[in-house]
C-alpha positions in Angstrom: 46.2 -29.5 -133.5 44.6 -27.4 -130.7 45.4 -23.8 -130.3 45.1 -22.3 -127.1 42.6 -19.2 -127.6 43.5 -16.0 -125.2 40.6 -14.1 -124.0 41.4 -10.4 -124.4 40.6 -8.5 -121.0 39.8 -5.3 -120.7 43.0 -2.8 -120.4 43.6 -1.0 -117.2 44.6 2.6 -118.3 45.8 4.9 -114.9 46.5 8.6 -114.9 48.1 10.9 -111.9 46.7 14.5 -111.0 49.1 16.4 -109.0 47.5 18.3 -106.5 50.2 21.4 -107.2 47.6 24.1 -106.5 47.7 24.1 -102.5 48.3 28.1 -102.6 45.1 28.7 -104.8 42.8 30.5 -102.5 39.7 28.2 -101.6 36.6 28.3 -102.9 33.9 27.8 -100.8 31.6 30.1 -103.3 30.9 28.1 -106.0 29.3 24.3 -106.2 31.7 21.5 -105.3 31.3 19.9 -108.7 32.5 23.0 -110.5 36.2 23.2 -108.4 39.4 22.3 -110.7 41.1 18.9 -109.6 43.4 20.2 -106.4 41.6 23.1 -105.3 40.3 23.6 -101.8 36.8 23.7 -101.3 38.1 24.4 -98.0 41.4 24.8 -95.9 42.4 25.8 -92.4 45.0 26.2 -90.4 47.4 25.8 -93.2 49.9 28.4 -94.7 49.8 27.4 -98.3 51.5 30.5 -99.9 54.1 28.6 -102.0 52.0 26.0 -103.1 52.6 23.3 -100.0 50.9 23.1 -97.1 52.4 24.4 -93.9 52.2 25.0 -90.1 49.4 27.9 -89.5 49.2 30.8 -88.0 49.1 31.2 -84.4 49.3 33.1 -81.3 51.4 33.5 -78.1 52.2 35.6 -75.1 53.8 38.7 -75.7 57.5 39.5 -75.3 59.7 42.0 -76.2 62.9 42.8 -76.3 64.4 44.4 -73.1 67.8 46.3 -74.6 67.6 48.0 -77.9 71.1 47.4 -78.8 70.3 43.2 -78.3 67.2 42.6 -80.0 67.1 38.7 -79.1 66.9 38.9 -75.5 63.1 39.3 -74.9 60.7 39.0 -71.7 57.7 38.8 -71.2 55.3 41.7 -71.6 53.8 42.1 -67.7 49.9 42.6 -68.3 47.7 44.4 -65.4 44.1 43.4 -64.6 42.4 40.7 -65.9 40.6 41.4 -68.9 42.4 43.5 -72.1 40.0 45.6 -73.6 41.9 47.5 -75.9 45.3 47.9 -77.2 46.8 51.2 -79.4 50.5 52.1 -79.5 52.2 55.3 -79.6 55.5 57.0 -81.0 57.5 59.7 -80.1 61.0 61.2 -80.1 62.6 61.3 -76.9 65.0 64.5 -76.7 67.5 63.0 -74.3 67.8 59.9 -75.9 67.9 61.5 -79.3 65.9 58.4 -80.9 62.4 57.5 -81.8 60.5 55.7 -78.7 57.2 53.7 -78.5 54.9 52.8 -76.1 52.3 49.9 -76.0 49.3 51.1 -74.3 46.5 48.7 -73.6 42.8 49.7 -71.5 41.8 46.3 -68.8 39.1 45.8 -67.3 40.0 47.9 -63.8 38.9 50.7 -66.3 42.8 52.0 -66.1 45.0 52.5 -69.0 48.2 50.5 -69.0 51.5 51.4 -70.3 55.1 50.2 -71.0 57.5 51.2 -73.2 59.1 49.0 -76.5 62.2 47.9 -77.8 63.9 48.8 -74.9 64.7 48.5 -71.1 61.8 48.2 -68.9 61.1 47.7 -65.2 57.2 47.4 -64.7 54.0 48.7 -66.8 52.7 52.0 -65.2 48.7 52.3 -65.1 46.3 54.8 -64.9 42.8 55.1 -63.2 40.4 56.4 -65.2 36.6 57.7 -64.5 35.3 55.7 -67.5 32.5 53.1 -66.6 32.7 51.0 -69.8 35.2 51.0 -72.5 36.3 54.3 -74.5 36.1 55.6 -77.4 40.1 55.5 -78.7 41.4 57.5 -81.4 44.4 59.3 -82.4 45.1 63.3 -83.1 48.1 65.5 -83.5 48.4 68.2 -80.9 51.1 70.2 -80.0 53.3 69.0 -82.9 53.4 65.5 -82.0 50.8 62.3 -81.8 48.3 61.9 -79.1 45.8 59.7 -78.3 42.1 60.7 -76.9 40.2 58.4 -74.6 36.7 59.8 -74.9 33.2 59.0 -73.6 29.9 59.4 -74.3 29.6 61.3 -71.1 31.9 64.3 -72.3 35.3 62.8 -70.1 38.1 62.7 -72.5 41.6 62.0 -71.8 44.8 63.3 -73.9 47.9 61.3 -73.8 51.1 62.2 -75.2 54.6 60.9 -74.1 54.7 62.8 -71.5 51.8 60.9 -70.6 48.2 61.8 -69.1 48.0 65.6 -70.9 44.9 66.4 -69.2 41.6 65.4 -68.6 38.9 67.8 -70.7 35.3 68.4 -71.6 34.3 67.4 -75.0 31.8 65.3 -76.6 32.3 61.7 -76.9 34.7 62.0 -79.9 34.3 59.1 -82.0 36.9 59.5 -85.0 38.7 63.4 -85.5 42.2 64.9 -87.2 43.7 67.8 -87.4 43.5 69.6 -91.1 45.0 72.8 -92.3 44.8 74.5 -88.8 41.3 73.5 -88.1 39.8 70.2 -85.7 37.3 67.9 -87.6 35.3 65.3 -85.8 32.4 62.5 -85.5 31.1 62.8 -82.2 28.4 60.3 -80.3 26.0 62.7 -79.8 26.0 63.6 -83.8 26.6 61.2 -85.8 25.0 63.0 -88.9 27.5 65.7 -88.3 31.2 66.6 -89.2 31.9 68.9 -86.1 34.7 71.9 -86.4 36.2 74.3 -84.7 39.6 76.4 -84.8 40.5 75.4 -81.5 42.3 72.2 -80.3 41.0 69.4 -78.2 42.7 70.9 -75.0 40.6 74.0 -75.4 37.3 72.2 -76.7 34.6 75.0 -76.3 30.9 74.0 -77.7 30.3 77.4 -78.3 33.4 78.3 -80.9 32.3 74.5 -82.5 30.4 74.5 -85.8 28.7 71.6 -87.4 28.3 70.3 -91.6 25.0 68.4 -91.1 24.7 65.3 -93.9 21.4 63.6 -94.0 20.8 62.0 -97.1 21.0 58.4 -98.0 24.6 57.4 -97.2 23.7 57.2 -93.3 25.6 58.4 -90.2 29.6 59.3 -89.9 32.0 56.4 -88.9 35.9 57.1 -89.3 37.8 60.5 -90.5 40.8 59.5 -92.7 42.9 62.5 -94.0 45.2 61.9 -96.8 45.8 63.5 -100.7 45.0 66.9 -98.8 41.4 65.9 -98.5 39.4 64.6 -95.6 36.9 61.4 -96.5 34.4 60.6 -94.1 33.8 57.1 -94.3 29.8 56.6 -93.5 27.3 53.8 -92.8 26.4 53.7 -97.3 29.3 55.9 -98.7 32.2 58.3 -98.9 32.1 61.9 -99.1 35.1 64.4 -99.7 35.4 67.1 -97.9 37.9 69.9 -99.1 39.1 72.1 -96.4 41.4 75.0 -96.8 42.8 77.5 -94.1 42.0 80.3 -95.0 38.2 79.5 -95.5 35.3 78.7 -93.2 33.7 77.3 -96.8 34.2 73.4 -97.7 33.5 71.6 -101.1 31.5 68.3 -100.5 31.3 65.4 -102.5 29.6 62.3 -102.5 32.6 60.3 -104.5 31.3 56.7 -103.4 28.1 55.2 -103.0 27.8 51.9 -101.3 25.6 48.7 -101.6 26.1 47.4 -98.4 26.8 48.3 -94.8 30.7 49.7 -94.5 32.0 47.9 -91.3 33.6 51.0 -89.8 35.9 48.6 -87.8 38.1 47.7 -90.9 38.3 50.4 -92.3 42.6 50.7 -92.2 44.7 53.0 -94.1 47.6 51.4 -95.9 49.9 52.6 -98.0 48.5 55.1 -100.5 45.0 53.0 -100.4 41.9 52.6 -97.9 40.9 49.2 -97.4 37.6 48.3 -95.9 34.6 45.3 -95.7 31.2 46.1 -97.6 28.8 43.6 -96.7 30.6 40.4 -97.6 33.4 42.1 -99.7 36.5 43.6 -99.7 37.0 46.6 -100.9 40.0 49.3 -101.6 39.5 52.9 -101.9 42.4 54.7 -103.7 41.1 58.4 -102.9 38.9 58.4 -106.3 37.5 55.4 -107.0 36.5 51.9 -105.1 37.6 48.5 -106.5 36.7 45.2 -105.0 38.9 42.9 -103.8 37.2 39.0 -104.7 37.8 36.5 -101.6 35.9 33.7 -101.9 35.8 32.8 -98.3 34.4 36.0 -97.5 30.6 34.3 -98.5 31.1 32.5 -95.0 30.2 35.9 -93.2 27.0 36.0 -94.8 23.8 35.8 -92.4 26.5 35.6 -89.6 26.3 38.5 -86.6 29.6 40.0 -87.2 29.1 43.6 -85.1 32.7 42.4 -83.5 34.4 42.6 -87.0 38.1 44.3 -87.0 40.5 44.4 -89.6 44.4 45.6 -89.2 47.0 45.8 -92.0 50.5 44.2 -91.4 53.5 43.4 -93.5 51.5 43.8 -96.5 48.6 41.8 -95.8 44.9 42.8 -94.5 44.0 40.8 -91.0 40.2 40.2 -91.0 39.0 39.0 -87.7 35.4 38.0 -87.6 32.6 35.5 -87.4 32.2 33.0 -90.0 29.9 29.1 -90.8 32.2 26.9 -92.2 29.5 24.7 -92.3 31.3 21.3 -91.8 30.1 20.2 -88.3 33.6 20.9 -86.6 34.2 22.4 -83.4 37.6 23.8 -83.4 39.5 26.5 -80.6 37.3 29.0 -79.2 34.1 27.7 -81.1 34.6 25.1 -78.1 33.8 27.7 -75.3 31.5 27.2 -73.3 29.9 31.3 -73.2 30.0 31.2 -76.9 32.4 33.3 -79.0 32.3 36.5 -81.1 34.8 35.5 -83.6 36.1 32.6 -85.2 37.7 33.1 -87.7 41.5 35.6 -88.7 41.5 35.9 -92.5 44.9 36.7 -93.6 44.9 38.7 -97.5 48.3 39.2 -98.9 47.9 42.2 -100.7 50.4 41.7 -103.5 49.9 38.4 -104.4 46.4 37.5 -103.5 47.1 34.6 -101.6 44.7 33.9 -98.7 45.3 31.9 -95.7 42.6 30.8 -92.6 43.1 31.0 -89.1 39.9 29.2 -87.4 39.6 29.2 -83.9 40.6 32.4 -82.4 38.4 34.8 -80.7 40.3 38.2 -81.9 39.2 41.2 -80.1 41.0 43.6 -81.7 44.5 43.7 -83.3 48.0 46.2 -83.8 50.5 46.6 -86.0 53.5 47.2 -84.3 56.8 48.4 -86.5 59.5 49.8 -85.8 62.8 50.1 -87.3 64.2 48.3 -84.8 61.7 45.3 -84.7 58.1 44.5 -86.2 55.6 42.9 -84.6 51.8 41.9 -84.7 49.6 41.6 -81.9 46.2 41.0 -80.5 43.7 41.1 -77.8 41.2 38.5 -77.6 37.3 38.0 -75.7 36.9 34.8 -73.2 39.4 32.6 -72.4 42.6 34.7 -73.4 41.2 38.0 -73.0 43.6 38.8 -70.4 46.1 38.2 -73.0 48.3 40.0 -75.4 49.2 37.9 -78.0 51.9 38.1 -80.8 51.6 36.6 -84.1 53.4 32.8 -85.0 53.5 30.5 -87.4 53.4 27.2 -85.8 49.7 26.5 -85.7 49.4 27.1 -81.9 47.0 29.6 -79.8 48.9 29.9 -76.2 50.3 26.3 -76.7 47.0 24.9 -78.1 47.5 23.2 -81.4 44.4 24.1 -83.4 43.3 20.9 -85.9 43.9 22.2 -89.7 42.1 20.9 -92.6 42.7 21.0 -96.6 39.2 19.8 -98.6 38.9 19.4 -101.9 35.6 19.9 -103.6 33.7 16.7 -105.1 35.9 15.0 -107.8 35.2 12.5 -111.3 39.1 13.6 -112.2 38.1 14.4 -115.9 36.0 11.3 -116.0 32.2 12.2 -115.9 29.9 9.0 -115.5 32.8 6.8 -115.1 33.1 4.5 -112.2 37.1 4.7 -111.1 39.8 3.4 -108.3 42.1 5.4 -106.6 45.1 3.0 -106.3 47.5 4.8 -104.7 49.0 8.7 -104.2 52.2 10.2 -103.7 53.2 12.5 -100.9 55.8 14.2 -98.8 55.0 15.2 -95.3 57.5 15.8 -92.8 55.3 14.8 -89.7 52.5 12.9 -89.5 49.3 13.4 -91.4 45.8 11.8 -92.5 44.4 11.5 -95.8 41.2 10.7 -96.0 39.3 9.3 -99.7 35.6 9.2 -99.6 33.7 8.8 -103.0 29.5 7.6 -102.9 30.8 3.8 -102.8 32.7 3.9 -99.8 36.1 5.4 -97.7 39.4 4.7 -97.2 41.6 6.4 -94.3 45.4 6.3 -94.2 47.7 7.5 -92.0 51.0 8.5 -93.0 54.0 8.9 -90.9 56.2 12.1 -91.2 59.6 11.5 -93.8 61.1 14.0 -95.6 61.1 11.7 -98.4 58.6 10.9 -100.9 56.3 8.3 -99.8 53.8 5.8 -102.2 50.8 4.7 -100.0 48.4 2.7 -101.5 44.5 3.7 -101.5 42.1 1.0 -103.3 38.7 2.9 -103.2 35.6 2.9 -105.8 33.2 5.7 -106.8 31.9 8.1 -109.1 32.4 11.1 -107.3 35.6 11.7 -104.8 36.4 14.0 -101.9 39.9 14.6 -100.8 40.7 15.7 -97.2 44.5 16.2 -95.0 45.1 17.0 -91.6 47.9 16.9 -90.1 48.8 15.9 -86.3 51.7 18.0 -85.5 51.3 21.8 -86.0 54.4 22.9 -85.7 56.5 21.8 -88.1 53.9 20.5 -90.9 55.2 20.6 -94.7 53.0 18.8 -96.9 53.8 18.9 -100.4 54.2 16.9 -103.8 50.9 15.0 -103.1 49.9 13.2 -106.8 47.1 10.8 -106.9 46.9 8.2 -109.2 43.3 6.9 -110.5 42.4 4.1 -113.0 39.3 3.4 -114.6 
């Protein structure tokens, strides 16, 4: 009798990795190899703060509501000239109205300043004509019990605004960055910028002669930004912070050098929020709490290095830090403005929730400058922007458009051996749900497998069938406005 002899194969064994980790912030910083299975090397024009991959940020045209007592009904915010250069905001209380007003005011490139009121009925923006030849220096100041705003240049014009609107046009140094503190004016001028100016007088009475100067030349380089808060002034410098106490009484300060820096502060960041100060150092984030200075680790932030970034900005909204500035992703991809055809000054809108640390891109936006506009009636952030839009005023979305044009988003793993150094594997197949259509792309050094997936709400098997040692994982999606990507699980056997 014969026996048929079975020939024992070698046993298939398959294990899933869920890719749960979508709101991990990327990491572009360290080597590819060293990234945990599901993290981003990098990701774009996603929002991924609760873990699944969603429509990005965005931009449109402005529009405001035209009624205070019907928030809903909004038009559209009427923009003069054709270039916005700048764009502040003040608030006031109107007597007659007995309420809290605002006013958007925004400087164009017919060198007037533009304004319009908010949250309630308007009828047309009123402008101003200024003798500026080039854009202003812009800061705010209390004077006469209530906010101002001073347009200043570095040919002694200065301009006071209050709601009553033009003040007065007066004779000052350019003034760079000032406040009022404990009766007295404090401020970084053009002309100075090794020197805190003062003077007992007020801006409308600026007199060179009743002005007196604290001269700081040592190694923390020139005056940048005057923040007043914890009844102390901190000047904010080129390599530092220095306290300045200031009392009423006295003509007599106590200086003190309470922060020394490593690298360049970016004095366009620098924003006050909350009881902290939060500002870029180099290529670091940092947060100053009025005695000490912590940093803030964003990975992504590496991307600035070598980069020009003299058009840096930074705003806080909603509790998160905006970051507009220039960035190398270093992936070969052209997206939104990096497109134009005069070249670009920024690229990139890094969004930093303060609370929870999530991080989210925006590539593809030339952000000029941006406001925080809230209100107890309605919140809203805005921007400017340099070439194609820059005579816009745009509001902030979350549908992954800029002024209707869907910006391409990518999430990138780093390079994958799922646990199994040395080993060559398969993908077979992964798991996902994506309400509109997306493309996930598998390439490993043995070769490439796209699919294409069409949007269900359901979760979906596709099958993948690709060899290598080493894997990289990538998804865009083709819609923009309503993307959800989540419970994406990939299985792999070896």
């Amino acid at each position: 009798m014969f026996y048929k002899k079975t020939l024992k194969g070698k046993k298939e064994t398959e294990r899933q990795f869920e890719f749960d980790i979508f709101a991990q912030e990327q990491n572009i910083k360290d080597d590819d190899v060293l990234l945990k299975t599901g993290q981003a090397k990098l990701s774009y024009n996603f929002i991924s703060e609760d873990g699944s991959l969603k429509s990005g940020y965005g931009f449109k045209a402005l529009t405001m509501p035209v009624d205070d007592q019907n928030l809903d009904v909004e038009s559209d915010f009427s923009i003069k000239g054709t270039e916005v250069q700048h764009v502040w905001k003040l608030k006031y209380y109107d007597i007659d109205l007995e309420a809290d007003c605002n006013c958007l005011f925004y400087y164009n490139d017919a060198n007037e300043v533009c304004f319009d009121a908010l949250f309630r009925q308007r009828s047309i923006s009123f402008s101003y004509p200024t003798k500026f030849s080039s854009l202003p220096f812009i800061t705010h100041y209390r004077y006469d019990k209530q906010d101002a705003i001073l347009l200043s240049s570095k040919d002694g014009k200065t301009l006071v605004i209050t709601s009553l609107g033009v003040r007065k046009e007066v004779e000052t140094p350019g003034i760079i960055s000032c406040c009022s503190h404990y009766g007295k004016l404090f401020a970084i001028t053009a002309e100075a910028r090794g020197s805190l100016v003062y003077t007992d007088t007020d801006v409308i009475n600026w007199d060179n002669s009743l002005t007196k100067n604290l001269d700081f030349t040592d190694e923390r380089g020139d005056l940048n930004r005057i923040i007043s808060f914890n009844d102390y002034i901190y000047l904010f410098r080129d390599f530092g912070i220095t306290e300045i106490s200031a009392y009423s009484n006295s003509q007599s300060f106590a200086v003190s050098h309470v922060y020394r820096a490593s690298n360049y502060i970016q004095p366009n960041t620098i924003v006050e929020y909350g009881d902290n100060v939060y500002f870029i150092e180099g290529d670091k984030l940092k947060v100053f709490n009025g005695t000490s200075v912590k940093e803030i680790e964003i990975k992504c932030l590496q991307m600035l290095n070598g980069m020009d970034n003299r058009y840096i900005n930074a705003e806080c909204y909603d509790g998160k830090y905006f970051l507009a500035c220039r960035a190398d992703f270093k992936d070969g991809q052209i997206i939104g403005c990096e497109n134009c055809e005069n070249g670009f000054k920024n690229n990139l809108l890094i969004i930093y929730d303060i609370a929870n640390k999530q991080v989210d891109l925006l590539r593809g936006v030339d952000i000029r400058q941006m406001l925080a506009l809230t209100n107890n009636l309605k919140s809203k952030f805005i921007a400017c922007f340099y070439n194609e839009n820059k005579g816009m005023i745009g509001q902030l979305t979350k549908n992954g458009n800029v002024f209707g044009q869907k910006l391409s988003n990518m999430w990138k793993s780093g390079k994958l051996d799922f646990d199994m150094p040395g080993e060559r594997k398969r993908i077979k197949s992964f798991l996902i749900t994506s309400f509109s259509d997306c493309k996930v792309s598998f390439k490993s050094d043995l070769g490439e497998k796209v699919c294409f997936v069409k949007g269900d709400k359901d979760v979906q098997k596709i099958q993948v069938n690709v060899l290598g040692n080493m894997f990289e994982i990538a998804v865009e999606s083709a819609s923009g406005e309503d993307d959800y990507i989540s419970n994406f699980v990939v299985t792999v056997s070896k």
